[in-house]
N, C-alpha and C positions, 0 to 999 in steps of 0.2 A: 662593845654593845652586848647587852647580856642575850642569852637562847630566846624569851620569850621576847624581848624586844625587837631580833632578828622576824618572829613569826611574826609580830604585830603588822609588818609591812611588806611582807610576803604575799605575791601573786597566787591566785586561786588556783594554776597549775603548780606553781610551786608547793601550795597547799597541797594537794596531790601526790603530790612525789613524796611527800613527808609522811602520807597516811597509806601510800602504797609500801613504804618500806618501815613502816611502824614495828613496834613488839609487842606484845603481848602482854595480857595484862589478869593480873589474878582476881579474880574477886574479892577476896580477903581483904585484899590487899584497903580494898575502896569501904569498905564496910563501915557504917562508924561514924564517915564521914560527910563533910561539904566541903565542895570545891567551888572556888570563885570563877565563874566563867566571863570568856570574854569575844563576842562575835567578830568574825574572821571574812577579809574578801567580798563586803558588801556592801554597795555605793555609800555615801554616807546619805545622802536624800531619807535612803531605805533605813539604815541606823537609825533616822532620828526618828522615825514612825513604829521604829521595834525597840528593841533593848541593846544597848552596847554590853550595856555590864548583868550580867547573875548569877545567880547559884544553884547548883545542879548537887543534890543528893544523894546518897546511897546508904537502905537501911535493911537492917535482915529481921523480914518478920516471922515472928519466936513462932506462930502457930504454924506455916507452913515452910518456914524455909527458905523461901525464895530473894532474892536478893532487888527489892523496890526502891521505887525514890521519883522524886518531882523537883518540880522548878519553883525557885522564891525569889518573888519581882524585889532588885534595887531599888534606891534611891538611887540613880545617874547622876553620879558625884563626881564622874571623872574616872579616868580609866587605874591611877593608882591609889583615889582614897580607899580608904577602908570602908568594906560593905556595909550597908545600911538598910535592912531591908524594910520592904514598905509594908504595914500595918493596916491592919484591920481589927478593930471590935480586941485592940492588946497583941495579936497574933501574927504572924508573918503571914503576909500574901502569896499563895501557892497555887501554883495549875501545873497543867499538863502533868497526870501523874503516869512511872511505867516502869516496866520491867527490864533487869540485865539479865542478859542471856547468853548464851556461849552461841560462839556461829556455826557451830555442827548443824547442819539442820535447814537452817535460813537463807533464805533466799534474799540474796547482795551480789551489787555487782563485784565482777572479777575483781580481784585483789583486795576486797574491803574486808576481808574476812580473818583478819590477820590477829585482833585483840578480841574486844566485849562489844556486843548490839546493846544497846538502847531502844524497846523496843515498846511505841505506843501503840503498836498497831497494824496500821498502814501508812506509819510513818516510823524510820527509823533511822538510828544516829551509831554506823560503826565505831568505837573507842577504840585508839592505840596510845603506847607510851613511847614519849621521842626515843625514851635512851631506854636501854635494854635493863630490868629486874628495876627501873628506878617509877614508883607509880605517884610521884608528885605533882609531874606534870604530863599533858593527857591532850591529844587533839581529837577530835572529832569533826563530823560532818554526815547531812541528814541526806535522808534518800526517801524515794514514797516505792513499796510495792503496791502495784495495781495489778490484778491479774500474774500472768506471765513474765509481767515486764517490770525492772526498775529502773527507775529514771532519778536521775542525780539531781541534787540539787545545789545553791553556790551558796547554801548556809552551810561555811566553817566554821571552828570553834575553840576556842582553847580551857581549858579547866587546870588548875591551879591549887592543890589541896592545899585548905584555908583553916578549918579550925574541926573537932568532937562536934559532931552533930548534938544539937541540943535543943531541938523541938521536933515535935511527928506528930502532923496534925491527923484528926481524927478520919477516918475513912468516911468520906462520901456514899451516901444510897446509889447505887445507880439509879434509881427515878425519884421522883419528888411523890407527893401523897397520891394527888389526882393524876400521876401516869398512873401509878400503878393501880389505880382504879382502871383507868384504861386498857392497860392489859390484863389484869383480872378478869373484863368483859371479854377481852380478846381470844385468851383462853379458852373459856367456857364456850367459847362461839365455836374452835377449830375442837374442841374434844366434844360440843354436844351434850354436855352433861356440865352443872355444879361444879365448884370447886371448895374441897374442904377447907378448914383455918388454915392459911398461906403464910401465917408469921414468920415459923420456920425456914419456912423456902427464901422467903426475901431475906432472910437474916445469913443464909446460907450464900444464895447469892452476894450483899452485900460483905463478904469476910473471905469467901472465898474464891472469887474469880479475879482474873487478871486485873489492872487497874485498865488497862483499856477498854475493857467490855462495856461498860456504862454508857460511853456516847453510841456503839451502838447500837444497842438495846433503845435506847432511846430515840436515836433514829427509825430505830424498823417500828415503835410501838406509833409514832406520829404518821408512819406513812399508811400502815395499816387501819389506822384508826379514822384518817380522815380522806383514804381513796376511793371509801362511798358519797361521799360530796359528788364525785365526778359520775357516777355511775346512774343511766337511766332509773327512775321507778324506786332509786334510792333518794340520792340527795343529802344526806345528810350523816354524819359523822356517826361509827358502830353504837357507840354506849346510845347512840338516841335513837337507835331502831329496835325494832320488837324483834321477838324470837326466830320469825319466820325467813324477815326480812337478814336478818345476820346469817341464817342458813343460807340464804339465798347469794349474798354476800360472799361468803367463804369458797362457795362452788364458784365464782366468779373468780375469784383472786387465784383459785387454782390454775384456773385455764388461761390465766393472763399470759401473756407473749412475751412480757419484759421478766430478764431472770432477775432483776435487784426483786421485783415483787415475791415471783414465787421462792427466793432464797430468802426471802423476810418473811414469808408463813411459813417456810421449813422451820428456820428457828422458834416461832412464836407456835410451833405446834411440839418441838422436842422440850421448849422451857414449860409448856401447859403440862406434858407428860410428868415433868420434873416436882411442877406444884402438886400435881394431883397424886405423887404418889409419896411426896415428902408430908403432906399430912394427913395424907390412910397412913403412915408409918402409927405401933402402939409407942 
């Protein structure tokens, strides 16, 4: 029985032992390419609601450097056809996009920190290689930080370098038109003042921040924008109140009790700083 055939039927402790005594793993190494993945240690009930089979990325983008890549949905063809990914509008079906990162720094549980993070977020996925300088084959497995604390999770993984990466799809906005109308209002609400031509900023935004940052930005822009619904004497959503009433607003949201709120107007008041002064730039 061949290595990866052995994991295929390997227990999620077992899975464990293999990713607590992993190697390391270069970046370089991964650059370039797509590895064919294949999910590890989960009921099947749960397989057939997710994905058995996909493809996880790794690409180096030329303006910064850093080392990104996403997920492209199979056809579930079976665990050894040949990949088939699923299409849209001619193009390969992609999500979840994110960063590799070295585990200096990151915060994982004990022992996970042996190879390369995966890292979307507040979700993340330590990489090792079974066998020592060889980066063909690759286990992994996700974890969520929240706070202080990380908590394991029993999504295994195996990757399997498959072929020269040879599509990269275009980078997503982090917001669609009409968010960012919404935090445009938002903006101008937490600074008090106008905001000059924003092109720049959202162009800057969109090119250069993490691939996680989008969901959420988008998160904070929906809570903030629709927490005057809840609110006495308000009622109704920022863009559709008057000057007064968004002032009035704002002082609310500071003295709010819950910290997701006031860590969602820190943000929306350091990214208001960011537009208003990326276009007073000459």
């Amino acid at each position: 029985m061949s290595l990866v055939e052995t994991i295929r039927h390997e227990s999620r402790s077992q899975l464990r032992e293999r990713l607590l005594h992993g190697h390391p793993v270069e970046p370089s190494a991964l650059e370039g390419w797509a590895y064919r993945g294949t999910s590890l240690g989960l009921p099947r009930f749960v397989e057939r609601l997710t994905w058995k089979t996909f493809q996880k990325t790794f690409w180096r983008e030329p303006s910064t450097g850093r080392l990104l890549g996403w997920n492209v949905r199979l056809e579930q063809d079976g665990l050894d056809a040949p990949s088939r990914p699923k299409l849209k509008r001619g193009e390969p079906v992609t999500t979840g996009h994110y960063e590799v990162v070295r585990p200096e720094g990151v915060r994982a549980p004990a022992g996970f920190n042996r190879g390369l993070i995966i890292d979307y977020g507040g979700l993340r996925d330590p990489l090792v290689a079974l066998e020592p300088g060889n980066s063909d084959l690759l286990l992994g497995v996700s974890y969520l930080a929240l706070g202080p604390l990380c908590v394991e999770t029993p999504t295994y993984f195996l990757l399997e370098r498959e072929h020269p990466l040879t599509h990269v799809p275009r980078r997503a906005s982090p917001l669609l038109g009409f968010e960012r109308r919404w935090a445009e209002v938002l903006f101008e609400a937490v600074l008090g003042t106008p905001l000059p031509d924003t092109r720049d900023f959202w162009h800057q935004l969109q090119t250069k921040t993490p691939p996680y940052f989008g969901p959420g930005l988008r998160a904070a822009v929906h809570l903030l924008t629709f927490l005057p619904v809840t609110m006495p004497g308000l009622r109704r959503p920022l863009f559709a109140l008057n000057a007064g009433q968004r002032e009035d607003c704002v002082q609310r949201l500071q003295a709010d009790e819950r910290a997701l709120v006031r860590q969602s107007l820190a943000t929306a008041k350091i990214l208001a700083c960011f537009a208003l002064f990326e276009g007073e730039r000459p």
